[in-house]
N, CA, C and O atoms as a Tinker XYZ file with bonds, in Angstrom:
   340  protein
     1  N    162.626000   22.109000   -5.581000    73     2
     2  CA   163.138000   20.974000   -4.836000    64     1     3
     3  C    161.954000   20.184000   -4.276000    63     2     4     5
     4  O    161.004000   20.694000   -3.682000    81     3
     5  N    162.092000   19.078000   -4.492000    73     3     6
     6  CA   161.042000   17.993000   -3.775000    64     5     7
     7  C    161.944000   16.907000   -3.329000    63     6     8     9
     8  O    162.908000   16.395000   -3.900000    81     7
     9  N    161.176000   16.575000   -1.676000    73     7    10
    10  CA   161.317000   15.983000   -1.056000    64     9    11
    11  C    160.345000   15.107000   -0.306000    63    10    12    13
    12  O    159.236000   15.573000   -0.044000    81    11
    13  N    160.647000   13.918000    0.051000    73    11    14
    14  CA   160.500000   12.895000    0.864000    64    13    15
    15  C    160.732000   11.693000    1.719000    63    14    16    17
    16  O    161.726000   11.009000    1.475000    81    15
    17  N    160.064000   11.412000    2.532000    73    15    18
    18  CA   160.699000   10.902000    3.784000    64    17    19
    19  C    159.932000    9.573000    3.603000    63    18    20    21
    20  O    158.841000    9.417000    3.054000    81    19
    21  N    160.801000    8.563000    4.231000    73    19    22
    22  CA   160.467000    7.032000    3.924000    64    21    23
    23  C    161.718000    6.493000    5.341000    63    22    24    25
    24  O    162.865000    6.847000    5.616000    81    23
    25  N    160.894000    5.645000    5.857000    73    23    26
    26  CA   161.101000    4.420000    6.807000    64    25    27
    27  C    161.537000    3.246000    6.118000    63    26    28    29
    28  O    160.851000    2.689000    5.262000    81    27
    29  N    162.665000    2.865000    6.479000    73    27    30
    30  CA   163.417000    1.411000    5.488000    64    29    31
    31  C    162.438000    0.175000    6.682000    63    30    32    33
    32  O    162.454000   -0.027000    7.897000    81    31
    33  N    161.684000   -0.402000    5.508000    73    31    34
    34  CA   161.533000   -1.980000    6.120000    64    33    35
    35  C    162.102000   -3.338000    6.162000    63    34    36    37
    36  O    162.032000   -4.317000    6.904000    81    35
    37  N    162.983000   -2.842000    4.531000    73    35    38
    38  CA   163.266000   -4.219000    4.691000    64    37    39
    39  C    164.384000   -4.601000    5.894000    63    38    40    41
    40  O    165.380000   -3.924000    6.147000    81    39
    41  N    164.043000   -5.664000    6.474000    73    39    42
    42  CA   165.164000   -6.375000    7.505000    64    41    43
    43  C    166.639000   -6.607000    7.102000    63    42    44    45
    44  O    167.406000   -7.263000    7.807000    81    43
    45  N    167.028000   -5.982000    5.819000    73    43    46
    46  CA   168.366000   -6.159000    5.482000    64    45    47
    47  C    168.599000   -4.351000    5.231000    63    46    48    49
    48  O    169.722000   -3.850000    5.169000    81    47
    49  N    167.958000   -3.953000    5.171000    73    47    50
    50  CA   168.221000   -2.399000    5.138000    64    49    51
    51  C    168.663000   -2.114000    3.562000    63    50    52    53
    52  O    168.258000   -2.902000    2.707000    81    51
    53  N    169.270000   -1.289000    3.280000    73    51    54
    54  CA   170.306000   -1.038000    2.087000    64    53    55
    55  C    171.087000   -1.687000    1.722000    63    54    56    57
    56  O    172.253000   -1.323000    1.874000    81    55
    57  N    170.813000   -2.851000    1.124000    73    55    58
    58  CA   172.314000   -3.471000    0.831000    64    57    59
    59  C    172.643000   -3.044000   -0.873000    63    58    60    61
    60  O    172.126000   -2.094000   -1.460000    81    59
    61  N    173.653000   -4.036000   -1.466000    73    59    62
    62  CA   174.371000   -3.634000   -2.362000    64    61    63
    63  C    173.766000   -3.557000   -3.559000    63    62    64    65
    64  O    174.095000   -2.707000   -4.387000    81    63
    65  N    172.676000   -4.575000   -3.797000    73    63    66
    66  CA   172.141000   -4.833000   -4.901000    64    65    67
    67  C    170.509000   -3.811000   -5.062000    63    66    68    69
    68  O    170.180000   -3.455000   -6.193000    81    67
    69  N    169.600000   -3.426000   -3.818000    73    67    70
    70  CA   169.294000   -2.116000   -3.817000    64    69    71
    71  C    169.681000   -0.883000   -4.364000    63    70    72    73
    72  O    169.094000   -0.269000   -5.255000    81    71
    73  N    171.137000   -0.425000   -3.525000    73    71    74
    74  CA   171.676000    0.222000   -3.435000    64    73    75
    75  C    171.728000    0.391000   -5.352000    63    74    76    77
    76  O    171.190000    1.163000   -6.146000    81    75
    77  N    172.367000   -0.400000   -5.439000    73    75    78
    78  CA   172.551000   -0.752000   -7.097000    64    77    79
    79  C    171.653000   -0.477000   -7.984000    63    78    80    81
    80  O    171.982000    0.218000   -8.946000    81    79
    81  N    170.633000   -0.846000   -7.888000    73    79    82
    82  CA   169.181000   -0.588000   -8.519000    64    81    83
    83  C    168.707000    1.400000   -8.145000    63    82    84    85
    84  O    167.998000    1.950000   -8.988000    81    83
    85  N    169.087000    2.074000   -7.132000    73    83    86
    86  CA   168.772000    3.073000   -7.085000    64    85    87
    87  C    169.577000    4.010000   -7.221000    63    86    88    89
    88  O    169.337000    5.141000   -6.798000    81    87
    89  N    170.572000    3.708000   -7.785000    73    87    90
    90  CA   171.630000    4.601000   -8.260000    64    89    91
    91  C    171.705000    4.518000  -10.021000    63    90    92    93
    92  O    172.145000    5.378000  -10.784000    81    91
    93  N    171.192000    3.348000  -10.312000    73    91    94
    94  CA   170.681000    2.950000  -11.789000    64    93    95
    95  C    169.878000    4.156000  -11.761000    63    94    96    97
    96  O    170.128000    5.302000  -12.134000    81    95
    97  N    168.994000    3.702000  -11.304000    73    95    98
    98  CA   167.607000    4.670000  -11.912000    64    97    99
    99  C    168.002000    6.211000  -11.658000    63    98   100   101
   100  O    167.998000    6.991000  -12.611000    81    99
   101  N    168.461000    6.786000   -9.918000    73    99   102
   102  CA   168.796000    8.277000  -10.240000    64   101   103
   103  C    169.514000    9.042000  -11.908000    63   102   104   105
   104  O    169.294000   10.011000  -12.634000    81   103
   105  N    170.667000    7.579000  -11.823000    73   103   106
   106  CA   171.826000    8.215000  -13.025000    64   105   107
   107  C    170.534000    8.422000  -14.359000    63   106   108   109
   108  O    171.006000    8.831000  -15.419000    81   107
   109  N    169.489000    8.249000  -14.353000    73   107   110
   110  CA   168.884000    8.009000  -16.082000    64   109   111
   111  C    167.747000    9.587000  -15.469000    63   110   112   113
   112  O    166.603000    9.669000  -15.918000    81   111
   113  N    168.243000   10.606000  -14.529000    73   111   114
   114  CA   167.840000   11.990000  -14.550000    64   113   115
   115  C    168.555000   12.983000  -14.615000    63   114   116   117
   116  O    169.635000   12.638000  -14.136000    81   115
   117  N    168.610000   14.197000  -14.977000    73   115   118
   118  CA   169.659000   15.734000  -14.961000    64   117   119
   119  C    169.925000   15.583000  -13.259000    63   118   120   121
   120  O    170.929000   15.186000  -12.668000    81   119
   121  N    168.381000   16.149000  -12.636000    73   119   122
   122  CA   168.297000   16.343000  -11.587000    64   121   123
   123  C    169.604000   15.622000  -10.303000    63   122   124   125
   124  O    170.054000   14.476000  -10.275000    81   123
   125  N    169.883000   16.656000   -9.482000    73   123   126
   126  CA   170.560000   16.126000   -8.333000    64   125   127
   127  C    169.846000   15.426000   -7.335000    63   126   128   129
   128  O    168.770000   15.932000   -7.015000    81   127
   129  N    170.202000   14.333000   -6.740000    73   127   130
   130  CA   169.347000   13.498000   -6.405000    64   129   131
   131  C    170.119000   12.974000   -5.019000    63   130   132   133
   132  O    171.080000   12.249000   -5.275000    81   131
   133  N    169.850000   13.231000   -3.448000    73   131   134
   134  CA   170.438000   12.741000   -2.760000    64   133   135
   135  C    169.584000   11.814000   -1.560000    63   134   136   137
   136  O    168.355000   11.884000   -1.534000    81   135
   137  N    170.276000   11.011000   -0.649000    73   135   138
   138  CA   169.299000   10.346000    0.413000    64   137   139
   139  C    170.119000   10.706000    1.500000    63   138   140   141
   140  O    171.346000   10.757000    1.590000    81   139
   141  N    169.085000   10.983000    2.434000    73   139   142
   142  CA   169.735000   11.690000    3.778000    64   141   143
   143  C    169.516000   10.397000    4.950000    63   142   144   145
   144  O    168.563000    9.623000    5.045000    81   143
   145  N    170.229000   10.444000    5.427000    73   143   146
   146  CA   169.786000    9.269000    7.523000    64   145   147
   147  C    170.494000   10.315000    8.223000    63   146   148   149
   148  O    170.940000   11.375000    7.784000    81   147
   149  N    170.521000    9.794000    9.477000    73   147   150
   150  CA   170.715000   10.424000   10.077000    64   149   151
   151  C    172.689000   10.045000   10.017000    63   150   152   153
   152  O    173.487000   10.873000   10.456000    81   151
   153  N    172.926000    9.344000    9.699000    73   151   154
   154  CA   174.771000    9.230000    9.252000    64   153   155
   155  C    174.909000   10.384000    8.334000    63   154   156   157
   156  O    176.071000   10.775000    8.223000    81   155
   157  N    174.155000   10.932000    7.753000    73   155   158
   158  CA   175.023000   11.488000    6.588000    64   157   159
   159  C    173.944000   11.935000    5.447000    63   158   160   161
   160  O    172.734000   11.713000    5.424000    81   159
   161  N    174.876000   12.736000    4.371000    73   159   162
   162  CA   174.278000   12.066000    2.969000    64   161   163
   163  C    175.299000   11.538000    2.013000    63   162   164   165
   164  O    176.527000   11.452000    2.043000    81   163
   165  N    174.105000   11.122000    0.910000    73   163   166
   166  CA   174.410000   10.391000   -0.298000    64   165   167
   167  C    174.171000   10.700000   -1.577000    63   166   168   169
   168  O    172.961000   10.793000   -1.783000    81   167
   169  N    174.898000   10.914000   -2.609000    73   167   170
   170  CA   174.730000   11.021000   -3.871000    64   169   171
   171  C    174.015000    9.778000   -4.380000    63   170   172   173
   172  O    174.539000    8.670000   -4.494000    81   171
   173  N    172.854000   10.067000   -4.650000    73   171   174
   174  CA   172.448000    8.514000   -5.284000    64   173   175
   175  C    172.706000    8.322000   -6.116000    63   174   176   177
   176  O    172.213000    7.262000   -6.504000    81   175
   177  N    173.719000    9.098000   -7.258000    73   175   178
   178  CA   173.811000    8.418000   -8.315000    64   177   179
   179  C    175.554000    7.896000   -8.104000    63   178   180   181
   180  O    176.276000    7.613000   -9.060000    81   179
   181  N    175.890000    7.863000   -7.000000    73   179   182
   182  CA   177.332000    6.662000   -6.162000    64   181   183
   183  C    176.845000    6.300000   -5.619000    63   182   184   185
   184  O    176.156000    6.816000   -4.739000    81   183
   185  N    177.090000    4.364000   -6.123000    73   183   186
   186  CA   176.890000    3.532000   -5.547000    64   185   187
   187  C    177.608000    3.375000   -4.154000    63   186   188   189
   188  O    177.267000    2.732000   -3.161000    81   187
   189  N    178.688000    4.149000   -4.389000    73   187   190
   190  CA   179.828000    3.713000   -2.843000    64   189   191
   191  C    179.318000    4.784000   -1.919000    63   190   192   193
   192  O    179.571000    4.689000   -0.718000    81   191
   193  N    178.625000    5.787000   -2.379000    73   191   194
   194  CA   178.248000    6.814000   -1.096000    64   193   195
   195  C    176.914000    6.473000   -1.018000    63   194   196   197
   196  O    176.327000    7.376000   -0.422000    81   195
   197  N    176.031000    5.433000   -1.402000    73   195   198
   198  CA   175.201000    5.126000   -1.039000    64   197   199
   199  C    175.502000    3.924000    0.320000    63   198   200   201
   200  O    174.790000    3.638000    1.283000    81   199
   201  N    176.453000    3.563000    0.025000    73   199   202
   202  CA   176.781000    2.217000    0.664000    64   201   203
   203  C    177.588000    2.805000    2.265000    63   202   204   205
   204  O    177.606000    2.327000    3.400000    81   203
   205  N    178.047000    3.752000    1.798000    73   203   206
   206  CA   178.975000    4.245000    3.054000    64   205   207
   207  C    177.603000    4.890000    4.305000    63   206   208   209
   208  O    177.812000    5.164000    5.487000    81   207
   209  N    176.872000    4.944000    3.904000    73   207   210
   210  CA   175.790000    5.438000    4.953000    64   209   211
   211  C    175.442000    3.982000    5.852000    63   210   212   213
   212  O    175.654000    4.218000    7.041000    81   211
   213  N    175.052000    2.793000    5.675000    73   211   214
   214  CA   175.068000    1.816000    6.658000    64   213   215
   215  C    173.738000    1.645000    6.649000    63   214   216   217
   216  O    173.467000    0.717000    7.410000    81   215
   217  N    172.743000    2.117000    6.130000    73   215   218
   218  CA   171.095000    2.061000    6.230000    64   217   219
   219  C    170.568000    0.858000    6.961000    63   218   220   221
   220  O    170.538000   -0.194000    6.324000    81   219
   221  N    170.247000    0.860000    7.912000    73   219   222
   222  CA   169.702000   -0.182000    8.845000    64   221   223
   223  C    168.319000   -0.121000    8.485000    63   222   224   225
   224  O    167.981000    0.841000    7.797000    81   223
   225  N    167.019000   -1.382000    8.982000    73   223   226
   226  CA   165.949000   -1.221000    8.824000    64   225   227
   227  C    165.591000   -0.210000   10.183000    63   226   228   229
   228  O    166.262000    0.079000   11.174000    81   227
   229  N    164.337000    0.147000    9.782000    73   227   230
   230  CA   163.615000    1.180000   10.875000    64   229   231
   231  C    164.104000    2.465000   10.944000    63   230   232   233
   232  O    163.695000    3.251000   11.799000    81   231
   233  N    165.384000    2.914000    9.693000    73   231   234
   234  CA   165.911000    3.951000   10.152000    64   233   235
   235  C    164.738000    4.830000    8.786000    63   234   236   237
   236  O    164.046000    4.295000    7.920000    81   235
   237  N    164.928000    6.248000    9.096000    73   235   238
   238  CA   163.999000    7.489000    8.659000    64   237   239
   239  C    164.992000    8.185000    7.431000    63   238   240   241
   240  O    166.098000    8.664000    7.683000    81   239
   241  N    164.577000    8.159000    6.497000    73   239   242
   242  CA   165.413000    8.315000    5.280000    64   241   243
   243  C    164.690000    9.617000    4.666000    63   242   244   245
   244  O    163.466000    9.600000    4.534000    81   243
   245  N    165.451000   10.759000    4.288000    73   243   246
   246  CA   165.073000   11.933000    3.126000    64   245   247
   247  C    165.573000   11.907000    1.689000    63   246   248   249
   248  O    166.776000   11.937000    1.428000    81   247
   249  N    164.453000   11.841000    0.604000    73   247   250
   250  CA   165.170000   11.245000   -0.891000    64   249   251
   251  C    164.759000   13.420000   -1.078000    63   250   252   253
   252  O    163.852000   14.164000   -0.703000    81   251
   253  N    165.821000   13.554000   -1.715000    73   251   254
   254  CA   165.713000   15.007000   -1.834000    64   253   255
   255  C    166.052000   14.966000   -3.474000    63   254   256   257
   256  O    166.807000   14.048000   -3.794000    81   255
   257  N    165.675000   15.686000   -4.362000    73   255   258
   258  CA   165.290000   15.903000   -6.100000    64   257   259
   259  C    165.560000   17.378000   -6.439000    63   258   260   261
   260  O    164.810000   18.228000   -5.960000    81   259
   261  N    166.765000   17.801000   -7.376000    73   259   262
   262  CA   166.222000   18.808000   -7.480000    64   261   263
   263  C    166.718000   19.651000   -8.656000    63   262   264   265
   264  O    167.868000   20.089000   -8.679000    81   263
   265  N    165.997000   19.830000   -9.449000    73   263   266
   266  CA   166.679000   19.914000  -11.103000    64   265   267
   267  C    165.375000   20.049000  -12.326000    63   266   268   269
   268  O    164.211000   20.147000  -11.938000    81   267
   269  N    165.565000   20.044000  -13.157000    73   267   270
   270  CA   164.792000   20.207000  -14.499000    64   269   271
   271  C    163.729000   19.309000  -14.722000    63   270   272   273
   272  O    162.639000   19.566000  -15.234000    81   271
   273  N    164.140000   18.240000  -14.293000    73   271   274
   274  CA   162.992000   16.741000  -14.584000    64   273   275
   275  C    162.876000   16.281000  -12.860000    63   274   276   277
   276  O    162.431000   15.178000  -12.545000    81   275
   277  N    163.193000   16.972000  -12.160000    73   275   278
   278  CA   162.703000   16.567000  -10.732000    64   277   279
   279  C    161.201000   15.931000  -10.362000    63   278   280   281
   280  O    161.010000   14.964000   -9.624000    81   279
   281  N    160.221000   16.687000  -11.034000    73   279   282
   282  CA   158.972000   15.444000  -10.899000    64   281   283
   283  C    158.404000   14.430000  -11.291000    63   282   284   285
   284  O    157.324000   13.905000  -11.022000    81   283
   285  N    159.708000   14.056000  -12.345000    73   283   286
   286  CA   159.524000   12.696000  -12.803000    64   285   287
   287  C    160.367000   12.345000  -11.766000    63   286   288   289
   288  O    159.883000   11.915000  -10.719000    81   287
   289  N    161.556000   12.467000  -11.909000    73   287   290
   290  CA   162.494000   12.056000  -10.736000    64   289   291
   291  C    161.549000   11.490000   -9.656000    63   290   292   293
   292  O    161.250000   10.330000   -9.372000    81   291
   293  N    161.342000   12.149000   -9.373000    73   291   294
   294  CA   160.570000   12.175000   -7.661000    64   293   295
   295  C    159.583000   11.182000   -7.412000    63   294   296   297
   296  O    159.167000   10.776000   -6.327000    81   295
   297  N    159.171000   10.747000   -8.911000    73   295   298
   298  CA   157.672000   10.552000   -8.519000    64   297   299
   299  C    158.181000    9.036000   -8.643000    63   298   300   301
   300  O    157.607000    8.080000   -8.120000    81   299
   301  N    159.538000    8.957000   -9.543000    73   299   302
   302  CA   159.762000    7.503000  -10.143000    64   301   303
   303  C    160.488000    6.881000   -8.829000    63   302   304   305
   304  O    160.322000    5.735000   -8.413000    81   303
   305  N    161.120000    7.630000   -8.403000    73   303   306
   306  CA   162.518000    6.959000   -7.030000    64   305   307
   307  C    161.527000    6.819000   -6.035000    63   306   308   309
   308  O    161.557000    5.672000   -5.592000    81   307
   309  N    160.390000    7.736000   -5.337000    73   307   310
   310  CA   159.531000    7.206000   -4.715000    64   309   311
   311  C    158.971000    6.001000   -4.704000    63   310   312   313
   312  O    159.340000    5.218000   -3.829000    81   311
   313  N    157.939000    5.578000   -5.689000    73   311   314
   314  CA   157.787000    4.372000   -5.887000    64   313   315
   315  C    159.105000    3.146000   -6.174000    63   314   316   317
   316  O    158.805000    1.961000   -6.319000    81   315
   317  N    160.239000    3.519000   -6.216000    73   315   318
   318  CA   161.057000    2.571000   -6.143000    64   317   319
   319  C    161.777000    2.384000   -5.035000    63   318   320   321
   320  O    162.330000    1.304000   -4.828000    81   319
   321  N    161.868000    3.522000   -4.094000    73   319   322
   322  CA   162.006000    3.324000   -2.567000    64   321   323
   323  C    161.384000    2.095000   -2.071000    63   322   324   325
   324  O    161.956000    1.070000   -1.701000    81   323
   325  N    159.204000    2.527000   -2.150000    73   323   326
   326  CA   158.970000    1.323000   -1.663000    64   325   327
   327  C    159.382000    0.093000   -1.889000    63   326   328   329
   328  O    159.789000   -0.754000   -1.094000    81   327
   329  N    159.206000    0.043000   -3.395000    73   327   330
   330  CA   159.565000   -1.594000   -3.697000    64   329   331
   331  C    160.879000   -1.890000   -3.385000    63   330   332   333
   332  O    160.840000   -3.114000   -3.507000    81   331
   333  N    161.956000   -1.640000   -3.085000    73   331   334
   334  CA   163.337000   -2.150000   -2.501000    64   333   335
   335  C    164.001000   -1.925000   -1.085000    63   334   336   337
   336  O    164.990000   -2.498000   -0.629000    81   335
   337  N    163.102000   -0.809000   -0.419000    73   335   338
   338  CA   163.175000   -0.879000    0.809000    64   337   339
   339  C    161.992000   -1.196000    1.743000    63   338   340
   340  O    162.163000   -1.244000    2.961000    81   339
């Protein structure tokens, strides 16, 4: 299992079309793939349980990986954290 923790910057937080883009990319791994806040978690590869969390900016986020291809996983959703949040 690999994990990491990331601070949302952008001033719109999680919205739909993010949200959208990182549930794309989880679905194209085996690996189980979830994001934690402090609301809850999320299956990232549902778009609607990504959305049901509310992700505000400034909030403290855990992307958790954990499966067969997890360090590609990991290494790819990381860098796509930054760029969309």
């Amino acid at each position: 299992m690999i994990s990491y923790e990331y601070v949302v910057s952008d001033r719109q937080g999680l919205h739909a079309t993010n949200a959208m883009s990182l549930c794309r990319a989880a679905g194209e791994y085996k690996s189980i793939i979830t994001l934690k806040s402090r609301k809850g978690k999320a299956d990232c590869k549902n778009v609607l349980s990504l959305m049901s969390l509310g992700i505000r900016q400034g909030e403290c986020l855990e992307l958790t990986v954990e499966g067969e291809d997890e360090t590609q996983a990991a290494g790819f959703l990381k860098g796509l954290l930054r760029t969309i949040l």
